[in-house]
C-alpha positions as CSV (number, residue, x, y, z in Angstrom):
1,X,7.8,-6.3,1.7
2,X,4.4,-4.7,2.2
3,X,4.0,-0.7,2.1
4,X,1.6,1.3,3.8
5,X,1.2,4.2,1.7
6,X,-0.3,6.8,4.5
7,X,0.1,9.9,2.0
8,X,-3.0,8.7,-0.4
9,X,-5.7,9.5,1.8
10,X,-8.2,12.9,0.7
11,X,-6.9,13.1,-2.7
12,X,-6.9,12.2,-6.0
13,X,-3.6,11.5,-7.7
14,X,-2.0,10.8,-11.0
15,X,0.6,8.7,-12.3
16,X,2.6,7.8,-15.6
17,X,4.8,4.7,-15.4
18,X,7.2,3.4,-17.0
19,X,7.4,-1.0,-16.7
20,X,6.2,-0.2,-13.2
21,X,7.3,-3.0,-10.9
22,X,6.4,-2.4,-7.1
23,X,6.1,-4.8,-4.1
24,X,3.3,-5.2,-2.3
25,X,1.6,-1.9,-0.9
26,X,-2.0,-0.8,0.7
27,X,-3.6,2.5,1.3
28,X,-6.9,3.6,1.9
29,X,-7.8,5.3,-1.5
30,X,-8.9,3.2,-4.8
31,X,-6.7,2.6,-7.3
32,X,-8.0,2.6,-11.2
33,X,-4.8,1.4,-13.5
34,X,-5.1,2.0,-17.5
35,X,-2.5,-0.4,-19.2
36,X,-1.1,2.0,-22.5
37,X,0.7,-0.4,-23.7
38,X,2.7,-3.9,-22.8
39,X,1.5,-6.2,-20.3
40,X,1.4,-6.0,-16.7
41,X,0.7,-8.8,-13.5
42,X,-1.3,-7.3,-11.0
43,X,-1.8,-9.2,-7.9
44,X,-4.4,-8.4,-5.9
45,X,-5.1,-10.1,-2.6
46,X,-2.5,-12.9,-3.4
47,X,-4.0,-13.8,-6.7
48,X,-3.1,-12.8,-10.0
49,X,-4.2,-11.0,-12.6
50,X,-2.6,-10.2,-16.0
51,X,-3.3,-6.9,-17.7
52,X,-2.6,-6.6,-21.5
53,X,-3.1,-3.2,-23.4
54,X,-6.1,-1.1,-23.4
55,X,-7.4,-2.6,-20.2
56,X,-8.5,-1.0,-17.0
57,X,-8.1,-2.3,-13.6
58,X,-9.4,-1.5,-10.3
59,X,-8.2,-2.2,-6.9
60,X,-10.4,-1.1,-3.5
61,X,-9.3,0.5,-0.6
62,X,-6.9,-1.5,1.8
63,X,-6.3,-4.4,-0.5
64,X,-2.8,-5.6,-0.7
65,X,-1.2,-5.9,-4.1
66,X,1.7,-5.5,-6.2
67,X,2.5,-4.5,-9.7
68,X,4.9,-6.5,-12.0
69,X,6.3,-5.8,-15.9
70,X,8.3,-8.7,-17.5
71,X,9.1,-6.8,-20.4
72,X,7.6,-3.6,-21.2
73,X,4.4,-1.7,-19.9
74,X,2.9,1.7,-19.7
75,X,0.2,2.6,-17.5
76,X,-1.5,5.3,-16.1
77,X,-2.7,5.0,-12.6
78,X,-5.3,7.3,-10.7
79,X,-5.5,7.5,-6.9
80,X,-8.4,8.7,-5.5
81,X,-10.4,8.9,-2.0
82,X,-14.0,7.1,-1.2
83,X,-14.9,10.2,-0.3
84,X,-15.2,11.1,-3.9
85,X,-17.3,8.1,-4.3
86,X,-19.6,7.7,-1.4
87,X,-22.0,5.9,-3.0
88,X,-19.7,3.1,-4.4
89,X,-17.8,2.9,-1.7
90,X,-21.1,2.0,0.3
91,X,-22.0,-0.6,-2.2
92,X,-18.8,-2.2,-2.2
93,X,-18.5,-2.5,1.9
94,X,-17.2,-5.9,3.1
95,X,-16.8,-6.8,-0.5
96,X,-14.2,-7.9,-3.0
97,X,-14.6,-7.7,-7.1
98,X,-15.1,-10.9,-8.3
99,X,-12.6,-9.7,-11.3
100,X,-11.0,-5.8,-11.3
101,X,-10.2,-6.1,-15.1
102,X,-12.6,-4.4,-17.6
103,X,-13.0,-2.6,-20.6
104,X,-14.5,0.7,-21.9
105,X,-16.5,1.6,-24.1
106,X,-15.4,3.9,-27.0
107,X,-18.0,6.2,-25.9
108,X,-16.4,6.1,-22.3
109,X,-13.4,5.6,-23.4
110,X,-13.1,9.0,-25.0
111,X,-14.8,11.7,-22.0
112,X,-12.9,9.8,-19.4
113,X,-9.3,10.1,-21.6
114,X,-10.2,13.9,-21.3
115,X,-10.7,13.9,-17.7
116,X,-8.9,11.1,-15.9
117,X,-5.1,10.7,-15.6
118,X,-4.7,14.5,-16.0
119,X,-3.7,16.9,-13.4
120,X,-5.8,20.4,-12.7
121,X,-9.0,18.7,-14.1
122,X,-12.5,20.0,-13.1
123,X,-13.5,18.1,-9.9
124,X,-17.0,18.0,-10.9
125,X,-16.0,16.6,-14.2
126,X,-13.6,14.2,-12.5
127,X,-16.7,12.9,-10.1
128,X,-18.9,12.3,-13.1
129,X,-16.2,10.3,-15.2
130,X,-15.3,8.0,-12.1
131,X,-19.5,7.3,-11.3
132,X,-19.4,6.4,-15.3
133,X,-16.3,4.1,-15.3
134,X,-17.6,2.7,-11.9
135,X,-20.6,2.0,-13.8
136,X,-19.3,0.2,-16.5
137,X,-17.1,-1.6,-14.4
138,X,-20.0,-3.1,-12.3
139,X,-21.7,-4.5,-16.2
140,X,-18.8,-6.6,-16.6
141,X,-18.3,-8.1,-12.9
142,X,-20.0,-8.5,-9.9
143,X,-19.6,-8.4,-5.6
144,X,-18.5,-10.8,-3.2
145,X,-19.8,-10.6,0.3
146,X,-16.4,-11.1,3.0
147,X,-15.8,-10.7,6.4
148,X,-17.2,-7.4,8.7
149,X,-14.1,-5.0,8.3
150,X,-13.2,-2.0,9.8
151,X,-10.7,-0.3,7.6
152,X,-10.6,3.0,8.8
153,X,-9.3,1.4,11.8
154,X,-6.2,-0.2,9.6
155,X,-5.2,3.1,8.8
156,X,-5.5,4.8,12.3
157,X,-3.0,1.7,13.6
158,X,-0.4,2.0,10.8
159,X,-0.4,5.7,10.8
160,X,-0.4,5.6,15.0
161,X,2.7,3.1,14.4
162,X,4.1,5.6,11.6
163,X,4.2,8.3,14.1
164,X,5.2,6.9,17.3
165,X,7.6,3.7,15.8
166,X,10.8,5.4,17.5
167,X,9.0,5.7,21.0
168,X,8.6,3.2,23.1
169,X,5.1,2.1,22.0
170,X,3.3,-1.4,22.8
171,X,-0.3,-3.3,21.7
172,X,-1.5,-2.1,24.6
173,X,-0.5,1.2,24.8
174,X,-2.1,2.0,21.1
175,X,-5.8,0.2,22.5
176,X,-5.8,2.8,25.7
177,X,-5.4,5.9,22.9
178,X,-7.4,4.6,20.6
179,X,-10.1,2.4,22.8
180,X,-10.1,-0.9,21.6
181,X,-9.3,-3.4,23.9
182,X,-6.0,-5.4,23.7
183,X,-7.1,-8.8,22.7
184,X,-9.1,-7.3,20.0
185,X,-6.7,-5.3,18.3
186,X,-4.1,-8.6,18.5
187,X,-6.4,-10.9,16.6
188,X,-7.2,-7.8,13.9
189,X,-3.3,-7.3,13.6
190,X,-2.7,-11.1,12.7
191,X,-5.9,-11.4,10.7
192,X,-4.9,-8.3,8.6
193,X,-1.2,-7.5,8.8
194,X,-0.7,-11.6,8.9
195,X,2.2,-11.1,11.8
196,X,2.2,-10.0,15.6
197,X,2.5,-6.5,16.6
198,X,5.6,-6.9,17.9
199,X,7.1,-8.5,14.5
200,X,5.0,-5.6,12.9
201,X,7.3,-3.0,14.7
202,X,10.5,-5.0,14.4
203,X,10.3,-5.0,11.2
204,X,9.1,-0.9,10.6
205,X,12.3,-0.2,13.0
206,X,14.9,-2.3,10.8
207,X,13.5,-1.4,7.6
208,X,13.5,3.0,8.6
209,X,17.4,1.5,10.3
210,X,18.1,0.5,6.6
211,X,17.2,3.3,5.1
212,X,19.4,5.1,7.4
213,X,22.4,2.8,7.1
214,X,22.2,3.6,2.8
215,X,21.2,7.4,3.4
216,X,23.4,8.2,6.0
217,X,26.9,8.9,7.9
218,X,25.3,8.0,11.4
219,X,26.7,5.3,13.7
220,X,25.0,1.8,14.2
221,X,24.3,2.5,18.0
222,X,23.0,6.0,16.8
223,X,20.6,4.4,14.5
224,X,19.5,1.8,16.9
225,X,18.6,4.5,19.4
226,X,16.6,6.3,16.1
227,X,14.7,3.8,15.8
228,X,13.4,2.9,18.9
229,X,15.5,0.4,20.3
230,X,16.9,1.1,23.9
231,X,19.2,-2.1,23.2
232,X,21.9,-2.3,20.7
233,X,22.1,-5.9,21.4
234,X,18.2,-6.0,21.1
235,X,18.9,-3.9,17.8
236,X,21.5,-6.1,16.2
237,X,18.8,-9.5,17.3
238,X,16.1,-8.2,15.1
239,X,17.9,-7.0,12.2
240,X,20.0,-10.2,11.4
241,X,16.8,-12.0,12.1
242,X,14.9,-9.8,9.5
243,X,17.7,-8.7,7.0
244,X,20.0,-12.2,7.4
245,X,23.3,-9.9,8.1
246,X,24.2,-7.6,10.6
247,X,23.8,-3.7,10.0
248,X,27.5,-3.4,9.4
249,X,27.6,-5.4,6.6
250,X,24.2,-4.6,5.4
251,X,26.0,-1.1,5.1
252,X,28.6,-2.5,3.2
253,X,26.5,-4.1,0.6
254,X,24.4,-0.6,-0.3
255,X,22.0,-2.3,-1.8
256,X,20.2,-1.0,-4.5
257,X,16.0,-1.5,-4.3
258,X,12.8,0.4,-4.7
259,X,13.5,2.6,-1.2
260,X,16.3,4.7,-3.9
261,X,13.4,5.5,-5.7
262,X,10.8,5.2,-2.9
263,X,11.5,7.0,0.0
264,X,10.6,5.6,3.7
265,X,8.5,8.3,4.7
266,X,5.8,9.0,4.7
267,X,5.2,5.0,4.0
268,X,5.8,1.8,6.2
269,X,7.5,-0.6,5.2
270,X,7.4,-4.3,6.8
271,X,7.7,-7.5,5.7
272,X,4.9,-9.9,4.4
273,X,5.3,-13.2,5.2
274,X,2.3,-14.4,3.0
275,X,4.2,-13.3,0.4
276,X,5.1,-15.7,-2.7
């Protein structure tokens, strides 16, 4: 599965987990994870990286990754816009880190642990702890140059497909609204969603029809028409090709996964068929 977290956008957010394990998600703000204690495998980009205690890791905006915990881990994670960054963020543009792990030290270690990972901190003192750790973090690794990306325009197509995934929506509709032409905005979709629009949207449909299946009382043509199928037999195509069972006996199965602690929205959720 691959998440599209819309909701992490113009803030800056904090989290304490608990042997965090979460598929694969992206969202537009960076992501700075302390390990507390255990170990953790990141994997960022399809290639791993594994986080022991006392170690900092971060991940850019729009990179896909995943958490995983074997055994035990506790972490604290800190979500935060690039607007709070501007001039990292331009340093970093159409780059990867060579390697997100690194260390602190004590000196850093000990103003940031007053500032980070807490809520109702002093922005300006937030500001100035994330241009130190971004600081120290560029010592110990260095940039590599990718493609030309444009990721602002990743989040205006998920979110547009977030919004409007129960219409009747196409490729071609979404470049008229947002002007890009049509042939563009196909080869960006496979190059960065690695699947077709239209598999894009069959999968957002099925996955919010799931949720509704678990969450709700609502008949199977009802939750076909919710979510944007005109067709239950178009309906009932997708999903066994997606889920391997028809919604009936999906139903009957309630299965139990990260959506009961995760809810659908404000996220997307579609499948990633790059995926190990």
């Amino acid at each position: 599965m691959l998440i599209y977290e819309a909701h992490h956008f113009d803030l800056i957010s904090n989290y304490h987990t608990l042997n965090l394990n979460f598929p694969s998600h992206l969202h537009r703000g960076f992501e700075l994870l302390f390990l507390v204690d255990g170990e953790m495998e990141v994997i960022i980009r399809q290639k791993s990286y594994q986080l022991k205690t006392g170690q900092f890791l971060l991940i850019l905006p729009y990179e896909i990754h995943s958490f995983s915990t074997k055994s035990h881990s506790r972490a604290n994670i800190c979500i935060f816009s690039p607007d709070y960054v501007p001039t990292f963020q331009r340093m970093i543009e159409n780059s990867s880190l060579e390697n997100p792990v690194f260390n602190l030290s004590n000196e850093a270690n000990t103003l940031i642990s007053r500032t980070l990972f807490k809520e109702n901190s002093n922005l300006l003192e937030q500001k100035a702890c994330l241009y130190l750790l971004l600081a120290e973090l560029m010592g110990q690794t260095s940039l590599i140059k990718g493609d030309k990306q444009d990721p602002e325009l990743l989040h205006k197509l998920l979110t547009h497909v977030q919004n409007h995934f129960t219409e009747s929506i196409s490729l071609k509709s979404i470049a008229g609204t947002l002007g890009y032409s049509y042939n563009y905005l196909s080869k960006y979709f496979n190059t960065h969603i690695s699947m077709s629009f239209v598999d894009f949207l069959n999968e957002t449909r099925v996955n919010y029809a799931c949720h509704l299946l678990i969450y709700t009382e609502k008949n199977i043509t009802e939750i076909a028409h919710l979510c944007g199928y005109e067709s239950i037999r178009s309906f009932n195509r997708n999903f066994v090709k997606i889920k391997t069972c028809t919604p009936k006996e999906y139903r009957e199965k309630q299965p139990q996964s990260f959506m009961d602690l995760y809810p659908l929205e404000p996220e997307i959720y579609i499948n990633n068929s790059n995926e190990s």
